[in-house]
C-alpha positions as a printed Julia matrix, in Angstrom:
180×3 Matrix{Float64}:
 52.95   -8.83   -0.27
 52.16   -8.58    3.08
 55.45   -9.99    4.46
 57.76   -8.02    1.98
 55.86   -4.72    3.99
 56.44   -6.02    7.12
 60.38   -6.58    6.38
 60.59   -3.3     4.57
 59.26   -1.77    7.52
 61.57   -3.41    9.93
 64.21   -1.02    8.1
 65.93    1.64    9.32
 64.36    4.83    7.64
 65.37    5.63    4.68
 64.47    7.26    1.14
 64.81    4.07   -0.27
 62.77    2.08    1.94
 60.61    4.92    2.01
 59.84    4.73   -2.23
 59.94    0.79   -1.63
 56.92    0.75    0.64
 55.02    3.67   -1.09
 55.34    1.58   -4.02
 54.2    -1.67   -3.35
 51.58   -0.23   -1.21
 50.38    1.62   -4.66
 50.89   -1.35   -6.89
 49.78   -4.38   -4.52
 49.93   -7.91   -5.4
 51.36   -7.07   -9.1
 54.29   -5.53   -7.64
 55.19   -8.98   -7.38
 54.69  -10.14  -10.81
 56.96   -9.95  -13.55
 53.66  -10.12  -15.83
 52.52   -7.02  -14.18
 53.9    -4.25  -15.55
 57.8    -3.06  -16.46
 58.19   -2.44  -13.02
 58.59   -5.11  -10.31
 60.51   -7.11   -7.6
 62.98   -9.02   -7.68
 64.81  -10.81   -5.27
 68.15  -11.35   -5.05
 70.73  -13.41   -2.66
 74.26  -12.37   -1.46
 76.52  -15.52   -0.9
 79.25  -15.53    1.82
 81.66  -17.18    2.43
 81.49  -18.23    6.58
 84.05  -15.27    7.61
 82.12  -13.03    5.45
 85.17  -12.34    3.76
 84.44  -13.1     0.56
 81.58  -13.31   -1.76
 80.24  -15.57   -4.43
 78.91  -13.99   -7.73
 77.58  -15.12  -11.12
 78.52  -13.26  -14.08
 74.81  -12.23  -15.68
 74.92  -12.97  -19.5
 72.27  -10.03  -20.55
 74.18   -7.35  -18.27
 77.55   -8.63  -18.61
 78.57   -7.7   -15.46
 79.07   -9.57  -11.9
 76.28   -9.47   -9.73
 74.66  -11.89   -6.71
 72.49  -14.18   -7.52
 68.49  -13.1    -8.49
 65.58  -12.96  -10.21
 62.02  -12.81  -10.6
 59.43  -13.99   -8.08
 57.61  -17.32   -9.46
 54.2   -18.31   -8.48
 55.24  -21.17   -6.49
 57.51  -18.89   -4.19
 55.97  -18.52   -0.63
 57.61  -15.07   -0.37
 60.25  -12.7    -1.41
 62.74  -14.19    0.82
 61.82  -18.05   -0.74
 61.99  -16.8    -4.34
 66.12  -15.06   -3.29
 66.89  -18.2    -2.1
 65.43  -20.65   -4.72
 67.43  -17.9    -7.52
 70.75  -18.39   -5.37
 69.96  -22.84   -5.94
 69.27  -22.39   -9.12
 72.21  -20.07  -10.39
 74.82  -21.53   -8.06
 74.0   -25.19   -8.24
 74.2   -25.11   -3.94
 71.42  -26.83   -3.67
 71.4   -26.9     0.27
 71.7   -23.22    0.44
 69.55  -21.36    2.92
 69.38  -17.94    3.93
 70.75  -16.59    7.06
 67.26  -15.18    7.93
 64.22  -13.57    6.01
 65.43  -10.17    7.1
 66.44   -7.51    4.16
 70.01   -6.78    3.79
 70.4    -4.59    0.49
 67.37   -2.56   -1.46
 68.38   -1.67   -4.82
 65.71    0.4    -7.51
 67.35    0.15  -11.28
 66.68    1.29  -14.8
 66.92   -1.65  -17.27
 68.69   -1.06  -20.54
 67.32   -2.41  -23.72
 68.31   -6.08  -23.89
 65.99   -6.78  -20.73
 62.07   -7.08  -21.51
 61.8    -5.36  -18.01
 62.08   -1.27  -17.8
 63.4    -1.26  -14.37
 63.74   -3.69  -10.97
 62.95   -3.4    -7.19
 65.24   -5.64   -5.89
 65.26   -6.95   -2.71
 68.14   -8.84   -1.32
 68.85  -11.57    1.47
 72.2   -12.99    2.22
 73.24  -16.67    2.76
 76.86  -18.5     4.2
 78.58  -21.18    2.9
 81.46  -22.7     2.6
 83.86  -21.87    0.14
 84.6   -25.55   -1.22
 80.81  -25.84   -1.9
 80.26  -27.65   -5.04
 79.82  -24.83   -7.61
 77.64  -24.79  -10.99
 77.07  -21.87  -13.85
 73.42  -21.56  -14.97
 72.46  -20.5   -18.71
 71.69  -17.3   -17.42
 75.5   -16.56  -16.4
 78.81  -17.02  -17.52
 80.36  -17.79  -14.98
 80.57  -17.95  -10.96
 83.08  -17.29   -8.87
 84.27  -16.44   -5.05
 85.92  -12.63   -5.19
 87.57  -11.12   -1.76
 85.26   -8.05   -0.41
 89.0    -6.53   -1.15
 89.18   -7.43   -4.25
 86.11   -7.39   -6.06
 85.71   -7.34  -10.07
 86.04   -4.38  -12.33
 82.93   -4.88  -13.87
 79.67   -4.51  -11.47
 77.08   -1.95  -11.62
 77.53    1.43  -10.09
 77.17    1.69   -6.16
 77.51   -1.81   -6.08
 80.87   -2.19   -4.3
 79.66   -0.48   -1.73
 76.27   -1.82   -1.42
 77.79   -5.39   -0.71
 80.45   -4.38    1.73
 77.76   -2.97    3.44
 75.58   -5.99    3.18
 78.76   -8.4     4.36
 78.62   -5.71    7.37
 74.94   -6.01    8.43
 74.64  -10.11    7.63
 77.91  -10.91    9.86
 76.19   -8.61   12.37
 73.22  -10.36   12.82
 74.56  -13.6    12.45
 76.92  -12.71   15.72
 73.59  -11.36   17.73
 71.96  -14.92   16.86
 74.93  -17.01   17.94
């Protein structure tokens, strides 16, 4: 918990951030935990592509809409960051995939509907690079996955999310040019 405070706080000010670190301040540890009440983390992955031109996205079965790669923290995970990144392995089949950094790219607080167990999520998201000819699988939990342009992204994505991940592609490629 102690790390997901100390990225949260490296933040620019926000609301958001704001109700993030109130939160898991007020919950602790079972913030974490998907067993701990029907609000918690999650942590979720945004895949580029190396020009950060395009992005790679599963299609989630229970929402049935495109979305980055996610999920719930595990035990084993050493941290937020770990559990985004072991998600993005397991849902993309990239199983070299690492993230560009442990730093926060995206916060996103949602209401569940009624075909999740969950009532809402605090996700947390981290972003990754790689190439676009990476080998490619579809997990049970999806549909399908796919590279979309930032141009030319699907129909069907929560609200906000467009641009939440343009945003995302923004700050990543920044900080990926400062640590060249």
């Amino acid at each position: 918990m102690h790390d997901l405070l100390a990225s949260l706080e490296e933040l620019p000010a926000s609301d958001l951030r704001d109700s993030y670190i109130r939160w898991v301040r007020t919950e602790g540890d079972t913030a974490l935990r998907r067993e701990g009440g029907p609000e918690h983390v999650t942590a979720s992955c945004l895949v580029f592509s190396p020009e950060f031109d395009r992005v790679l996205l599963c299609f989630h079965r229970k929402g049935q809409f495109w979305l980055q790669f996610g999920g719930h923290i595990e035990p084993a995970d050493a941290s937020v960051a770990d559990a985004a990144q072991r998600e993005a392995r397991e849902e993309s089949g990239i199983a070299d995939l690492t993230l560009l950094s442990p730093a926060i790219v995206d916060l996103d607080r949602h209401d569940l509907h009624a075909g999740f167990s969950c009532a809402a999520h605090w996700d947390v998201v981290y972003a990754a690079v790689v190439p676009a000819d990476a080998h490619l699988t579809v997990s049970e939990e999806s549909e399908d996955v796919r590279w979309f342009p930032l141009d030319e992204l699907p129909e069907n994505v929560p609200p906000g999310w467009r641009l939440r991940v343009r945003q995302a592609a923004r700050e990543a490629s920044s900080r990926q040019l400062r640590h060249s």
